[in-house]
DOLUM-971981 format. One record per atom (N, C-alpha, C, O): residue in one letter; x, y, z. Coordinates in pm, whole numbers, plus 32768, in hexadecimal, padded with zeros to 4 digits. Layout:
aXYZ...
***
This chain:
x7A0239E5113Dx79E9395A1157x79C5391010D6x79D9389B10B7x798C396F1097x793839250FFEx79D638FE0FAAx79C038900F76x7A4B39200F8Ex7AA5391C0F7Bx7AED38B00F72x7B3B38970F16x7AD138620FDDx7B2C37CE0FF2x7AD737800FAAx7B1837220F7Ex7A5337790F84x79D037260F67x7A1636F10ED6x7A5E372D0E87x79F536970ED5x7A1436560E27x79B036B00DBEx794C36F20DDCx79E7369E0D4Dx797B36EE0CF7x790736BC0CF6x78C037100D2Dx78D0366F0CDCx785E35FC0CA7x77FA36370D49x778736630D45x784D36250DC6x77E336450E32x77E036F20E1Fx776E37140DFFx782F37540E28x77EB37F40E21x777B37D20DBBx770737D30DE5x779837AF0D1Ax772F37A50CC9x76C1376F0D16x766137B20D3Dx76C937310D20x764B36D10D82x75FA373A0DE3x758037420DD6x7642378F0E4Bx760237AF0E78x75D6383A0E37x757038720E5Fx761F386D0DDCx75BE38DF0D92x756F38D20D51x752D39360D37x754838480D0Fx74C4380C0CEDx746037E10D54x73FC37A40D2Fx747137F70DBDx741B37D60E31x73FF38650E7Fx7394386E0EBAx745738D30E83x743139520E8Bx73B839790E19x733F398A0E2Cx73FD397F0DACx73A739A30D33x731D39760D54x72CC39CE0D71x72F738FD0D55x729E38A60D59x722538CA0DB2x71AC38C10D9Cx728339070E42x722E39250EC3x720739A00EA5x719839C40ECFx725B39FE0E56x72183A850E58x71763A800DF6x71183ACD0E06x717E3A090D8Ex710E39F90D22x70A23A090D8Cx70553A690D96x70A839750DF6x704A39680E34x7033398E0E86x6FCD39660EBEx708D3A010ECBx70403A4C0F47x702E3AC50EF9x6FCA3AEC0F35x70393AF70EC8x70163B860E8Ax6FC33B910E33x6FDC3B6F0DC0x6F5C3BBC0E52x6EED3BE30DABx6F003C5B0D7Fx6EF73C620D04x6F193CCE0DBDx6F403D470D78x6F763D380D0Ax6FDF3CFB0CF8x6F213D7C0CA0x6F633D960C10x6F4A3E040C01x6EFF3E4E0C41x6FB53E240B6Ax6F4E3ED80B2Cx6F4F3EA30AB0x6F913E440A86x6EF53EF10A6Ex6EB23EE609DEx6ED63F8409BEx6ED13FE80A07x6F013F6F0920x6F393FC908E1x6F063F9E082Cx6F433F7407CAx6E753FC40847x6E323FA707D8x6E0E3F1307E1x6DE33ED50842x6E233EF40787x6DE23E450775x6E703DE707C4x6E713D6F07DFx6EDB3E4707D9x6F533DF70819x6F693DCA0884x6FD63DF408ABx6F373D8508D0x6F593D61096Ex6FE73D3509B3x70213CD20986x702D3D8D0A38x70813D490A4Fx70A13D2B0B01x708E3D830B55x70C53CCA0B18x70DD3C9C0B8Dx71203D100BCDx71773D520B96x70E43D2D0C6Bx715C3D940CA2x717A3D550D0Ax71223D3F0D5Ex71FA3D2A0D1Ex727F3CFB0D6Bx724F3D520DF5x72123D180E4Fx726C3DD10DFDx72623E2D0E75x722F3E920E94x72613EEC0E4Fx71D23EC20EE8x719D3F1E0EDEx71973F9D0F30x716B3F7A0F9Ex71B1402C0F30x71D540950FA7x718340F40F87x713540E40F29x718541630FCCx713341F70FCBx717642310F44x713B428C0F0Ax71BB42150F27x7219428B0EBAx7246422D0E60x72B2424F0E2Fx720E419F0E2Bx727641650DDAx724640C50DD3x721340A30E3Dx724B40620D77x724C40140D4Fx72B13FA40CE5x72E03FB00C74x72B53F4A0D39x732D3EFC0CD7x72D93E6B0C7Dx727D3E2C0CB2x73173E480BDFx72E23DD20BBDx733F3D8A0B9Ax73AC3DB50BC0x73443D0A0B4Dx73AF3CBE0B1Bx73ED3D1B0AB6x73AD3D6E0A75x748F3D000AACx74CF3D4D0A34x74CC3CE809ACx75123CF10947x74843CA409C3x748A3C54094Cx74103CAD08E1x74243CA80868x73A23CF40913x73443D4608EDx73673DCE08A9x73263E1D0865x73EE3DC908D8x74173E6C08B3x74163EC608C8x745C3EAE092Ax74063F3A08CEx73E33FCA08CBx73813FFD0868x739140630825x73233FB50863x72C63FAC07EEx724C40300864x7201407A0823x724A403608BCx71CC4076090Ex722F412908F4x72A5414D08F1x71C1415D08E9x7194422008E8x7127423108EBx70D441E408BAx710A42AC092Ex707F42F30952x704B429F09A6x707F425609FAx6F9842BA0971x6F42428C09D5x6F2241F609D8x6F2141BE096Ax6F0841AA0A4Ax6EFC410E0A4Ax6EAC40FE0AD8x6EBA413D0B40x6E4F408D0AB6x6DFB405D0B28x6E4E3FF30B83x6E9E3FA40B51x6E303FFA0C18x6E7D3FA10C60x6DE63F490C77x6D7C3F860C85x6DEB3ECB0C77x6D863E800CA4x6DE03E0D0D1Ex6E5A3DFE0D2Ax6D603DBF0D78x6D973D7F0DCBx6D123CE50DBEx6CAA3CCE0DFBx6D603C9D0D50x6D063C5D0D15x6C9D3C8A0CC0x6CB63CC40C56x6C2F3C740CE5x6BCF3CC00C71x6BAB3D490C9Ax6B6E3D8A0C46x6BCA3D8C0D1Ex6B833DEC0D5Fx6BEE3E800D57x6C643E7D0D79x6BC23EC90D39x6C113F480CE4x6C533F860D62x6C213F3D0DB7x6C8B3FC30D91x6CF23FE60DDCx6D1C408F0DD7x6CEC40E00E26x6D7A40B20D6Fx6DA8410A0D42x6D9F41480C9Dx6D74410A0C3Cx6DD141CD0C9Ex6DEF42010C32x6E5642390C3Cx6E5A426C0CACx6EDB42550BE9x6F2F425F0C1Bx6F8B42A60B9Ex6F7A426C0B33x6FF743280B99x703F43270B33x709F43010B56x70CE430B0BC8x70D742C00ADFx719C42720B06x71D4431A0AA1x719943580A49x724D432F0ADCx72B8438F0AB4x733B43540AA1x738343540A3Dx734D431C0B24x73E942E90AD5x741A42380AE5x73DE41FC0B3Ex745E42020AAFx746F41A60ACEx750241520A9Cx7535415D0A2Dx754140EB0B25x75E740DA0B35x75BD403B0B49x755A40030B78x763E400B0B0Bx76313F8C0B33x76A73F3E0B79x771B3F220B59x765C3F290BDDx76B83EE10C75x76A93E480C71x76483E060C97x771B3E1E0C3Bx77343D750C51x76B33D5D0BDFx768D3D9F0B7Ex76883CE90C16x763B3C9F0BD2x759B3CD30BE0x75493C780BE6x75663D5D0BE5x74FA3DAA0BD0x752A3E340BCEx75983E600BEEx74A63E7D0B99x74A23EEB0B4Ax74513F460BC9x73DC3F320BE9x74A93FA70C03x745A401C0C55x73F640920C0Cx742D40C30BAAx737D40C30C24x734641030BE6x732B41960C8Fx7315418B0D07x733D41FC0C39x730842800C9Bx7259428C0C73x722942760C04x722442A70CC8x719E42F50CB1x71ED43980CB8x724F43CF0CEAx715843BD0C4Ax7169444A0C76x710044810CD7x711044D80D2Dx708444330CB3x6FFD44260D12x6FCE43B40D43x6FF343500D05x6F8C43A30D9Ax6F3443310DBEx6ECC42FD0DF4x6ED642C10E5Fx6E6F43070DC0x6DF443530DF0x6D8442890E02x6D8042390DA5x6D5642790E62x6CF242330E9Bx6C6E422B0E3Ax6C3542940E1Cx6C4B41CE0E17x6BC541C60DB4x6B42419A0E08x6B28412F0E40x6AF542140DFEx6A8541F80E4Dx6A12415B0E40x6A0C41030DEAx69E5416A0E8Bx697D40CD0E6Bx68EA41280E46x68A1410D0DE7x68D541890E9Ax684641CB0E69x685342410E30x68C242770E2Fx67F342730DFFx67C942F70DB4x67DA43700E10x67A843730E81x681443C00DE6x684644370E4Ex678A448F0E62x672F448B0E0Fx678844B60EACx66E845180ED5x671C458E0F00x677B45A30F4Bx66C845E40EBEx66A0463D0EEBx663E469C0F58x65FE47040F46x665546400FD7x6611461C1059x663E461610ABx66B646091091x662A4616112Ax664E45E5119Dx65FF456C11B5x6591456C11ECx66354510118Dx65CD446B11E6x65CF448F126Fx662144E11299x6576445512BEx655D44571331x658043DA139Cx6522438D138Ax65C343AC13EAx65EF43561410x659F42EA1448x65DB42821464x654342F01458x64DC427F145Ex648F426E1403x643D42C913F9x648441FF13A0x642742201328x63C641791379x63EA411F13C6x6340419B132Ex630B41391364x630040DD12C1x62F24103124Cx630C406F12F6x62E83FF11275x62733FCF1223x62683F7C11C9x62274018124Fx618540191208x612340511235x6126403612ADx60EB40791229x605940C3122Fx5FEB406F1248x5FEC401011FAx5F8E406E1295x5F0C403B12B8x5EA640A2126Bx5EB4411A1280x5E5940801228x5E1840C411DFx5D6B40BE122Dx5D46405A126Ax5D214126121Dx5CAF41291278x5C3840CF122Ax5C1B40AF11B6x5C0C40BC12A1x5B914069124Ax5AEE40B91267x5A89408C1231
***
């Protein structure tokens, strides 16, 4: 269908795709001081703009805005149309608390009354 469209309107609307993915998506990864937008995201794999390159290997943080997400290794990576597919080799969940060496107990109480 995109086919019959004059040029000037497809352009048009791949600047309005582009545009929508900026603002609905915060997922990025950081690869040192480098940050880059990720287009798509799966269990096994990640895509960004190919305008970025194939610049990503090894290990890289996935964040979702400011709040940390993942750790993750990239292994391989192909580029389909107008973005760059990346494989994990791992992908591992970044905790929010300090791992223990405990069993917490499932009712914790919020404070203590102290005796008088």
């Amino acid at each position: 269908m995109t086919s019959i469209l004059p040029k000037a309107v497809r352009e048009g609307l791949e600047q309005a795709r582009r545009a929508a993915l900026h603002r609905n998506d915060r997922l990025c990864v950081h690869d040192g001081d480098d940050v880059y937008r990720i287009r798509r995201f799966w269990d096994d794999g990640m895509s960004i703009d190919a305008h970025h390159g194939d610049k990503l290997r090894g290990r890289v943080e996935i964040y979702d805005g400011a709040r940390h997400l993942y750790q993750a290794l990239i292994i391989g990576a192909q580029e389909e149309g107008s973005e760059i597919v990346f494989d994990f080799k791992w992908l591992h969940p970044v905790s929010e608390t300090a791992p223990v060496d405990f069993e917490r107990p499932d009712f914790v109480p919020a404070g203590l009354i102290a005796r008088a």
